[in-house]
Structure formats: structure tokens, C-alpha cells
N, C-alpha and C positions, 0 to 999 in steps of 0.2 A: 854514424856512431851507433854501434849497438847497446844493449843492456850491461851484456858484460863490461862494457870499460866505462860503467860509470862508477865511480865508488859508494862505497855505503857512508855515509856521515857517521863521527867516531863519535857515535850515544855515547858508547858505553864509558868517554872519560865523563861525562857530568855525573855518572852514577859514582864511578870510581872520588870525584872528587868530592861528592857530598858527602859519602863516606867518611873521608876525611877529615872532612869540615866537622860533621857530627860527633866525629869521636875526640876531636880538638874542642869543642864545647860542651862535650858533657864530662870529659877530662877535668877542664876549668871548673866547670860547675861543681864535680865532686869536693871538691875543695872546702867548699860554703853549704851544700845541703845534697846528700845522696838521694832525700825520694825527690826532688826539683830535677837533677841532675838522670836519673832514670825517665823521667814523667818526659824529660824532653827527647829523649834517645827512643823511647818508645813513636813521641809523637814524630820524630825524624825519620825513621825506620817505616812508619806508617804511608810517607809521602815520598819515600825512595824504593819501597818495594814493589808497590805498582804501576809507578813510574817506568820502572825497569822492567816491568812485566808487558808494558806498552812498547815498547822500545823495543825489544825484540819481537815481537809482533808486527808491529808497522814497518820494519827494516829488514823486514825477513826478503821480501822480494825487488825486483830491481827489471826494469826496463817497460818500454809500451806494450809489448804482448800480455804483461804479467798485472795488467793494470784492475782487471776484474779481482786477482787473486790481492792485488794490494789493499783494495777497496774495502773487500773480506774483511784482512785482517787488521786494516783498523778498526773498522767498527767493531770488530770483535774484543780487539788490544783498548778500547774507550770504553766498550761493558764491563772487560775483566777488570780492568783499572779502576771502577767505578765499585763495582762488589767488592773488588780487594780491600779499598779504602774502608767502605760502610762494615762488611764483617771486622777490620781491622781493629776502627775508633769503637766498635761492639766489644768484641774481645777485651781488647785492653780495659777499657772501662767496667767489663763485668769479672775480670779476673784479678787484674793488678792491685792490690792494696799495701801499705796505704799510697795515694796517685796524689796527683798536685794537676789539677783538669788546665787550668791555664796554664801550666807548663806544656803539656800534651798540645796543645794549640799552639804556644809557639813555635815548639817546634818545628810542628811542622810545618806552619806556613815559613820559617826560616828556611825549610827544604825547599818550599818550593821556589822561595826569590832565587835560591841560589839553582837551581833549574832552568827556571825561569833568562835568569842572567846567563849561564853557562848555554841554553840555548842561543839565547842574543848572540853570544861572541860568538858561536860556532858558525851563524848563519852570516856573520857579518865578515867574518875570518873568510867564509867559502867567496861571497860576491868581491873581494878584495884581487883574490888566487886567480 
């Protein structure tokens, strides 16, 4: 079996569904308090952006030749992911007023179970196949 016929794992629906997820709960939230309901969308956006920025980095290559070039980029996709977050919760917190700081935290640790989880199923869905 070569490189080419392995497939790439579909990252990109855990982005697309956090998305999702994110906008159905900061929806909800508007309802009862728009700076709560921003504070969380920020902190959600925080842990699906570099997320995603990882994510296409680590799944950029594909087979045992390219195994140097994978190595690469993840450590590379674990730094950017790592800065993205720390400028991120920087930004937000020096720019956004007025914030709700515990909402920003929720959020985003909400992104990440749902990450987190979406990866579970993806990896558990593949050893199933």
C-alpha cells in the first residue's frame, strides 16, 4: 500500500462542527446576556482557531517517505497552535471591553471537549471501518 491510497482523516468536520456548536450557544446565550454570550464566542473561536491551524499542518502529508516532513510539521502545527492561543487569550483580554473572563474560559474549554470528543469518535469510527 502506498502513501497515496491512505486517506487523510476528515479534521476538518470537528472544526466545521464546533463551529456550529459555537454559534448554537452563543445564539442561546444572546438571549439572557450579549457581553456573556460574546465572552464565550470569543473564548470558542480562541480554541477552534488554532485548532484548525494544527490540523492542517499535521495532515498536510501522508505516507512513510514523508515521515521527516510530518514530523516537521507537527511540531511546527504544536508551536503555531500554542502562540495562536497565548496571543489570542492576550488580544482578547487587552482589547475586548467590557469581557465576562469566566465566560472566555468556558468557552473555550467547551471547544475543546467538543474536540476532544469529535476526535474520540473519528478515531473510533476509523478502527471500526
Amino acid at each position: 500500500m502506498t502513501g497515496a491510497e491512505i486517506t487523510r482523516p476528515p479534521v476538518h468536520r470537528i472544526t466545521l462542527t464546533q463551529l456550529a456548536l459555537l454559534a448554537l450557544l452563543c445564539m442561546g446565550l444572546l438571549a439572557f446576556d450579549k457581553v456573556v454570550a460574546y465572552s464565550v464566542l470569543c473564548g470558542g473561536l480562541i480554541a477552534i482557531v488554532p485548532q484548525a491551524y494544527f490540523a492542517t499542518l499535521a495532515f498536510r502529508w501522508r505516507g512513510a517517505q514523508s515521515a521527516r516532513a510530518i514530523a516537521r510539521s507537527s511540531y511546527a502545527g504544536v508551536m503555531g497552535k500554542f502562540l495562536l492561543s497565548v496571543a489570542a487569550f492576550a488580544l482578547v483580554f487587552a482589547v475586548v471591553r467590557p469581557i465576562d473572563g469566566p465566560a472566555v474560559f468556558m468557552g473555550y474549554l467547551a471547544m475543546l471537549v467538543a474536540q476532544i470528543t469529535g476526535s474520540w469518535l473519528l478515531l473510533t469510527r476509523d478502527q471500526r471501518n
